[in-house]
C-alpha positions in Angstrom: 37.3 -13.5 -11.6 36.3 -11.0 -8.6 35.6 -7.9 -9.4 37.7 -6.0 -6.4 36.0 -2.1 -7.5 34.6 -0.3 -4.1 30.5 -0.3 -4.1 29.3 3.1 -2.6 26.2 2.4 -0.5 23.1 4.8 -0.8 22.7 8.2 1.1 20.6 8.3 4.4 16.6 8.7 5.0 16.4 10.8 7.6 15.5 14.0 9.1 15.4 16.7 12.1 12.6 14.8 13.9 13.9 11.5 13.0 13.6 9.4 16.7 14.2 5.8 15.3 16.9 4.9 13.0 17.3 1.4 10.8 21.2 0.6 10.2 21.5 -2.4 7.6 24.7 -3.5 6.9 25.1 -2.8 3.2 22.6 -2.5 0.5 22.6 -6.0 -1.6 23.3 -6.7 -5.5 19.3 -5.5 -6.1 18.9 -2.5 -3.8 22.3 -1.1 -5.3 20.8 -1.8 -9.1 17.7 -0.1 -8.2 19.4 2.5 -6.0 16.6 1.6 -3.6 16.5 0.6 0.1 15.4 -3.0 0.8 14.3 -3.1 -3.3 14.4 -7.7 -3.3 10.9 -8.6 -3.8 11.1 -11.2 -0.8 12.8 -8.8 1.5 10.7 -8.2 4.1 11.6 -4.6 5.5 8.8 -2.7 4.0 6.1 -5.2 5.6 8.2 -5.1 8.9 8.3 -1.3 9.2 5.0 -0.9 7.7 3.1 -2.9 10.4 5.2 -1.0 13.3 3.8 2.6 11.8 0.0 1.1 10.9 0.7 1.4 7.2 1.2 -0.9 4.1 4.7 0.7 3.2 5.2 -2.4 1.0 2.4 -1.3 -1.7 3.5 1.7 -2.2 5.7 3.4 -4.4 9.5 3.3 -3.6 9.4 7.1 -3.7 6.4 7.5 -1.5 7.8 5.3 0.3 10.4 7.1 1.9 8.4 10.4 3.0 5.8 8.1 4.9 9.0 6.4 6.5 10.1 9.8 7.1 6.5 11.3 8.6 6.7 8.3 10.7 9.8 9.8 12.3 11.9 6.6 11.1 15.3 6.9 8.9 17.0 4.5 7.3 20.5 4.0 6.4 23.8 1.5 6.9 26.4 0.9 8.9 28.8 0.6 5.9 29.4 4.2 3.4 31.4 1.5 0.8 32.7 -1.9 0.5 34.0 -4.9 -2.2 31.4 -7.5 -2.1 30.6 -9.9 -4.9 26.9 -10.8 -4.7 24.5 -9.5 -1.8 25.6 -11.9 1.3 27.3 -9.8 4.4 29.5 -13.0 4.5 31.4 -11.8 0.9 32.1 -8.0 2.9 35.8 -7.0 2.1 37.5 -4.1 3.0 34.3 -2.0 4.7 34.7 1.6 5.5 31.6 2.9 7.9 29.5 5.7 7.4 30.5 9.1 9.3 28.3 9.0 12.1 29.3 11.5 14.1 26.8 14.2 12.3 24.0 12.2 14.1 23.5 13.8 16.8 23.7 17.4 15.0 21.5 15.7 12.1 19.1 13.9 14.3 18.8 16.1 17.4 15.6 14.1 18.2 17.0 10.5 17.7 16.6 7.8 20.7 16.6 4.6 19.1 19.1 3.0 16.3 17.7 -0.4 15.4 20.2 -2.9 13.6 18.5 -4.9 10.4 20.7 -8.2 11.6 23.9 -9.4 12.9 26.4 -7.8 11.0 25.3 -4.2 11.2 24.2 -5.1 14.8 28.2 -5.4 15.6 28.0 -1.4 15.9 25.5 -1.3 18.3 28.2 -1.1 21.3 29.6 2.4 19.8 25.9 3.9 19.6 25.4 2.8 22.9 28.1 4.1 24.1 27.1 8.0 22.5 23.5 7.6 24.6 21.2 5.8 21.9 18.9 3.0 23.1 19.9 0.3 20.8 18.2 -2.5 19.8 19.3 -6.0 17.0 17.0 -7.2 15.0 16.4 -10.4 13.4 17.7 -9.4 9.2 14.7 -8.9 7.1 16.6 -10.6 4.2 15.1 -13.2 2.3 19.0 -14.8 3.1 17.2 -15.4 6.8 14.1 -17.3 6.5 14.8 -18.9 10.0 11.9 -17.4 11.8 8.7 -16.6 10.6 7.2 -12.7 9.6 5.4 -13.0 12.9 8.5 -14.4 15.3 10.5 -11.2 13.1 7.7 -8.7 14.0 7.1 -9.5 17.3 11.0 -8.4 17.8 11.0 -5.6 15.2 8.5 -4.3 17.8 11.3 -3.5 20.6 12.0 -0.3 17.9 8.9 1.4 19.5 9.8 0.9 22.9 7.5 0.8 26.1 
């Protein structure tokens, strides 16, 4: 039996000064329980972000987590406000509705980069092109994608930063 209720995602990480923006897709089964960003254990988002800003992220608390991604000028959110899905895979999506992101620019005066946490968010990259953000898809830091390793994932989480 599919449950066919709408899951609300969670509400943004950002602020004024925010230059660099992560857009998942949709937070999975475990982020939505613990009403935490990236909260699987093998999820690698934490270490990912961690290494760009020089900081283990991944130790820390999840709620000094967020003001150190926040001092680092990053923000985190998805491209999808609510969705049915049964399980955590981007594949089981049904009937998505986006996020309003029109409010960016008056949110985020300061933002040049969105960054796209895989392929499916990474479909929206063309519209925040198009409104003048440098835009950039990442290989997913889901434990789903194991394809490449921390280091091949890194090495393009690094485009984020820029020259």
């Amino acid at each position: 039996m599919t449950d066919s209720s709408p899951l609300t995602g969670l509400a943004p990480v950002i602020a004024p000064d925010t230059r660099i923006l992560v857009l998942g897709s949709f937070p999975g089964a475990a982020s939505l329980a613990a009403q935490q960003y990236y909260a699987h254990p093998r999820n690698q988002f934490w270490k990912l972000v961690g290494a760009l800003v020089g900081e283990d992220l991944y130790s820390l608390p999840y709620a000094d987590r967020l003001p150190r991604l926040v001092a680092h000028r990053f923000g985190l959110w998805d491209v999808l406000a609510a969705c049915e899905r049964e399980g955590s895979l981007d594949s089981a999506i049904r009937n998505p509705a986006a996020n309003d992101f029109e409010r960016l620019h008056r949110l985020c005066p300061e933002l040049e980069t969105v960054g796209f946490n895989g392929q499916t968010s990474g479909k929206f990259a063309p519209q925040f092109a198009e409104q003048g953000y440098r835009t950039v898809v990442l290989p997913s830091s889901s434990p789903a994608h194991m394809a490449l390793t921390f280091e091949q994932k890194l090495a393009s989480w690094r485009r984020l930063l820029g020259d």
